[in-house]
C-alpha positions in Angstrom: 57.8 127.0 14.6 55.6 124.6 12.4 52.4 125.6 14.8 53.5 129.0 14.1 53.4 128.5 10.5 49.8 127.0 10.5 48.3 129.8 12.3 50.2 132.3 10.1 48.8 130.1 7.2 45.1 129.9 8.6 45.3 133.9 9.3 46.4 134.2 5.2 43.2 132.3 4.3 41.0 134.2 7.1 42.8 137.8 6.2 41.7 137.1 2.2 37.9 135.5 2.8 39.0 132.3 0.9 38.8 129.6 3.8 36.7 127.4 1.8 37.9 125.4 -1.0 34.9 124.7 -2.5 31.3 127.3 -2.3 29.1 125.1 1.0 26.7 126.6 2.6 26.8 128.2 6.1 24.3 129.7 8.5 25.9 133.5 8.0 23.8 135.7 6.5 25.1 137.9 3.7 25.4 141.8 4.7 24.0 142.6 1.3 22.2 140.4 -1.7 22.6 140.9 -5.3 21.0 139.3 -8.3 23.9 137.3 -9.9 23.1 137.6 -13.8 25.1 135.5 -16.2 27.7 138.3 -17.2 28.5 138.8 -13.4 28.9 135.3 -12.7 31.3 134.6 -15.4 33.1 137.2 -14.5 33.7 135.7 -10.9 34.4 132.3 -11.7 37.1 133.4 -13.5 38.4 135.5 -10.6 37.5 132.9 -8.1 39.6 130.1 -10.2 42.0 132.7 -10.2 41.9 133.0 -6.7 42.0 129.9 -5.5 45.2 129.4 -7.4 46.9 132.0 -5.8 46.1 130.9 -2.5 47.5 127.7 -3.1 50.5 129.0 -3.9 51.2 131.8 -1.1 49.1 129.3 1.7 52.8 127.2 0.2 55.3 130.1 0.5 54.1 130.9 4.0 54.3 127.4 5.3 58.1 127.5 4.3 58.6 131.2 5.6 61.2 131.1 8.2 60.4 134.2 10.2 57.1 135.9 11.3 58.3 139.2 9.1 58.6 136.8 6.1 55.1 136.0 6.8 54.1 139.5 7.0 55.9 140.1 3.6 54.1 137.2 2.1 50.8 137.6 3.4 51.0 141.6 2.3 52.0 140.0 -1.2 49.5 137.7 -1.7 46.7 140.5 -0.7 48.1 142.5 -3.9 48.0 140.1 -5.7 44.6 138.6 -5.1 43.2 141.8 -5.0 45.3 142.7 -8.3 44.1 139.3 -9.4 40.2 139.9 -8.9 40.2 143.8 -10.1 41.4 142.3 -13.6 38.7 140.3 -14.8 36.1 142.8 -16.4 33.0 143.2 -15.1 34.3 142.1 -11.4 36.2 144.1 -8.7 36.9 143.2 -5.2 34.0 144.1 -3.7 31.6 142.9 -5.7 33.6 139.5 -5.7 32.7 139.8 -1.8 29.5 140.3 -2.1 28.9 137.0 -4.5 30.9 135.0 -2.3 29.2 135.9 1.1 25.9 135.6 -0.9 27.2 132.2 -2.2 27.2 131.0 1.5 24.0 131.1 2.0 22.2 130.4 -1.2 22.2 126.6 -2.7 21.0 127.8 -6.2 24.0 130.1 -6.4 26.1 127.5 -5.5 25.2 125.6 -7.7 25.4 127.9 -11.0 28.9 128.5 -9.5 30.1 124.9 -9.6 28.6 124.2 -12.6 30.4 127.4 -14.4 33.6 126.1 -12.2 33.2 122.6 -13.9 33.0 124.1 -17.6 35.7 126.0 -16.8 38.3 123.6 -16.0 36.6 120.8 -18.1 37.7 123.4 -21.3 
């Protein structure tokens, strides 16, 4: 059941496009580039902190789930409230939180405003 639980943990993080703990970059090209001005980047490092706390804690609650429609439950959870989660910081929405992140995986200079805004932000 354990090896059941990883996969069902590793399909949460694949279902939600947050597999990566911290912004690296990758050889996949983004489907679409934006320029990321200050405002919009603000606005996702917030939602991406935001994120990234919320994964750690359903990626928990679906490790201890003790059936697969427990996992369903939690996994349909945590999609609300991710989604929920990214849709409530202003000038961001789901979408556009997408965009940046696929864009982030293939641009070191984006990555890098990113960390640096992340580092503020938890240094405050």
């Amino acid at each position: 059941m354990f090896h059941r639980k990883t996969l069902a943990g590793a399909a949460l993080v694949a279902a939600l496009g947050l597999g990566m703990p911290a912004l690296a970059q990758t050889t996949e090209t983004p489907s679409e580039t934006v320029e990321v001005d200050s405002a919009q980047l603000d606005a996702f490092v917030l939602a991406y902190v935001e994120v990234s706390d919320l994964r750690e804690q359903y990626i928990g609650q679906l490790q201890e789930a003790q059936s697969e429609e427990d996992q369903q439950a939690i996994m349909e959870e945590a999609n609300a409230e991710i989604t929920g989660a990214v849709d409530a910081v202003d000038g961001m929405d789901v979408n556009t939180y997408e965009t940046i992140l696929a864009q982030a995986q293939n641009d070191p200079d984006l990555v890098n405003r990113i960390n640096s805004r992340i580092e503020t932000l938890t240094d405050e």
